[in-house]
C-alpha positions in Angstrom: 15.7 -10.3 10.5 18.5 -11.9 11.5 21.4 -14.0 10.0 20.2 -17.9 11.5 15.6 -16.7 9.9 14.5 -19.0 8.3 14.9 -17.1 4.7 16.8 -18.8 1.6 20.6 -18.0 0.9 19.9 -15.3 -1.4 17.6 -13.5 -0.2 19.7 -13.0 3.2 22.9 -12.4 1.8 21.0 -9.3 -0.6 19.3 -7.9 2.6 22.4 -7.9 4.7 24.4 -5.9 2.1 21.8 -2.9 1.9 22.7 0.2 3.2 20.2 1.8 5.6 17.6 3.1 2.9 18.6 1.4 0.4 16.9 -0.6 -2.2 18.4 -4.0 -3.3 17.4 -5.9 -6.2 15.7 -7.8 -7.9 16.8 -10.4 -6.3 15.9 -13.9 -7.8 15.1 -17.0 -5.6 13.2 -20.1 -6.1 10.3 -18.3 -4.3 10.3 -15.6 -7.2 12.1 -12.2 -7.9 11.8 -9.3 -4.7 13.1 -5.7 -3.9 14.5 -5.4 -0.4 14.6 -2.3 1.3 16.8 -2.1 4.1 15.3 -0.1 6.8 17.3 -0.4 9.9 20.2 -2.2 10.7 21.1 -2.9 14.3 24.0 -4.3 16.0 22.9 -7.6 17.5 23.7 -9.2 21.3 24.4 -12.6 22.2 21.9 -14.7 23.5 21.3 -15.3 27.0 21.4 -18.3 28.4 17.5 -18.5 29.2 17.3 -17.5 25.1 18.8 -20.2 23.8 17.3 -22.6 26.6 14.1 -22.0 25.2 14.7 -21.5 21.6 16.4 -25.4 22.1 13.6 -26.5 24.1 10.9 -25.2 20.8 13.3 -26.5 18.5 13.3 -30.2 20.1 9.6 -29.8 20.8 8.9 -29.2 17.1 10.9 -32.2 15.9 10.0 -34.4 18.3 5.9 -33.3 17.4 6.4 -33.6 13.9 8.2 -37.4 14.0 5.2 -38.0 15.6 2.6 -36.9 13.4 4.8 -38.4 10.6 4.8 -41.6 12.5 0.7 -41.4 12.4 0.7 -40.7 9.0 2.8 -43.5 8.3 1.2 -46.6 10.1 -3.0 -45.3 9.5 -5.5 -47.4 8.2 -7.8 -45.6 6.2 -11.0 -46.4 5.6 -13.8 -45.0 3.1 -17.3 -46.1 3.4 -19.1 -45.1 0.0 -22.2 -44.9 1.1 -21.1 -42.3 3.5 -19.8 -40.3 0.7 -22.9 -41.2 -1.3 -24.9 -39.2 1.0 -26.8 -41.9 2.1 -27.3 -43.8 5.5 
C-alpha cells in the first residue's frame, strides 16, 4: 500500500505507524472496525516518467469514460412495455 491507495484517512494513517510485525487497532472507519498488521515496510522510489504517463493517461481515461456513461444515464428514455413483463407476446 502506498500513501496516494485509494483507502480512507484512518485506515492509512494506522497502517503507516505499525512497526514491521505489528498489530494495530481496532481501528474505526466508516467502512467498520479492522486490525492491521504491518508486514513489510519498504522504502519507496519516485516514479518514472513512463509511470506517471500512464497512470495520468488511466486516470483521464476513467473520468472521461465515466462523464460519459453519466451523460447516458442522464438524457435516456426509458421505456417499459407491460406485456413484455407480463410474459406475454
Amino acid at each position: 500500500m502506498t500513501h496516494d491507495s485509494p483507502f480512507v484517512r484512518e485506515f492509512k494513517e494506522a497502517a503507516f505507524s505499525g512497526a514491521e510485525g505489528e498489530i494495530v487497532g481496532p481501528v474505526k472507519t466508516a467502512f467498520g472496525y479492522h486490525l492491521i498488521k504491518t508486514v513489510e515496510k519498504r522504502i519507496g522510489k519516485p516514479l518514472t516518467y513512463d509511470e506517471v504517463e500512464l497512470r495520468v493517461k488511466q486516470e483521464m481515461r476513467d473520468d472521461l469514460v465515466g462523464a460519459f456513461i453519466s451523460t447516458l444515464k442522464d438524457t435516456a428514455q426509458i421505456q417499459i412495455e407491460e406485456k413484455s413483463l407480463s410474459g406475454r407476446k
